[in-house]
C-alpha positions, -999 to +999 in steps of 0.1 A: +414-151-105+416-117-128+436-124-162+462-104-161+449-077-187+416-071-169+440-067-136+461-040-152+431-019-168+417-025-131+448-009-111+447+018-142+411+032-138+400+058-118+385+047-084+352+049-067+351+068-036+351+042-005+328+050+028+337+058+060+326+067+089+343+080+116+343+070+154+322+105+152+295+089+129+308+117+102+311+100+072+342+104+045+348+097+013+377+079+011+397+078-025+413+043-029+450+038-035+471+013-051+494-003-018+514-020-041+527+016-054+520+036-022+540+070-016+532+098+008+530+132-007+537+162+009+512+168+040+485+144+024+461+130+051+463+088+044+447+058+062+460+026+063+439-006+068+437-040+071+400-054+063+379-030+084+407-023+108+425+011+107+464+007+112+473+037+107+457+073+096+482+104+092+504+124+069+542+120+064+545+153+092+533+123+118+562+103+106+586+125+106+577+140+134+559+116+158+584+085+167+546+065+179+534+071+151+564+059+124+562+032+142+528+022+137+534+038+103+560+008+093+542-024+112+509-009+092+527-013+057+537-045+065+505-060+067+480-038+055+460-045+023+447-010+015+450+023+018+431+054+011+437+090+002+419+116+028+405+146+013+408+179+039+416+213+042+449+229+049+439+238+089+459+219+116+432+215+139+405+198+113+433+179+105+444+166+134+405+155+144+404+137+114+426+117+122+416+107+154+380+107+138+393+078+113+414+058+139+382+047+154+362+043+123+353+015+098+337+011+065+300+019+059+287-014+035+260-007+014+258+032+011+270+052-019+274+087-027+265+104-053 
């Protein structure tokens, strides 16, 4: 158990990228998130996971404008247990592979980045 001092300068300090690679074999790095206090913001690419399963990867235009996936959208927040920021550029098409890169990915163990 974390005392509750070390747990807030925890959720306060800036995070480590997280690895992942992609059902492509291109690996991201992945900026962590606190669920707890989990907002989308503007056309921001997100993934939502439980463990090493992907729930959900996407921006708030796929909820809004995708019924399939605000559905998976809301059964992912309700059991997920983290949740990542996606770094990418502002073209539809990368975008869009992204996330269908990520949907099929999982965590790479044991390899950092500099």
């Amino acid at each position: 158990m974390v005392p509750v001092l070390d747990r807030e300068l925890l959720q306060s300090a800036p995070s480590r990228p997280v690895n992942w690679r992609g059902r492509s074999g291109r690996f991201y790095a992945l900026s962590s998130e606190n669920i707890e206090r989990f907002a989308l913001v503007g056309d921001e690419l997100y993934l939502i996971a439980l463990g090493h399963n992907v729930l959900w990867a996407g921006s708030s235009r796929e909820v809004v404008n995708d019924s399939e996936s605000r559905a998976r959208f809301r059964l992912a927040l309700t059991c997920a247990d983290r949740v990542f920021h996606v770094e990418t550029s502002g073209d539809e098409v990368a975008r869009m592979t992204i996330v269908w890169d990520l949907e099929g990915g999982e965590p790479v163990l044991g390899l950092a980045l500099a």
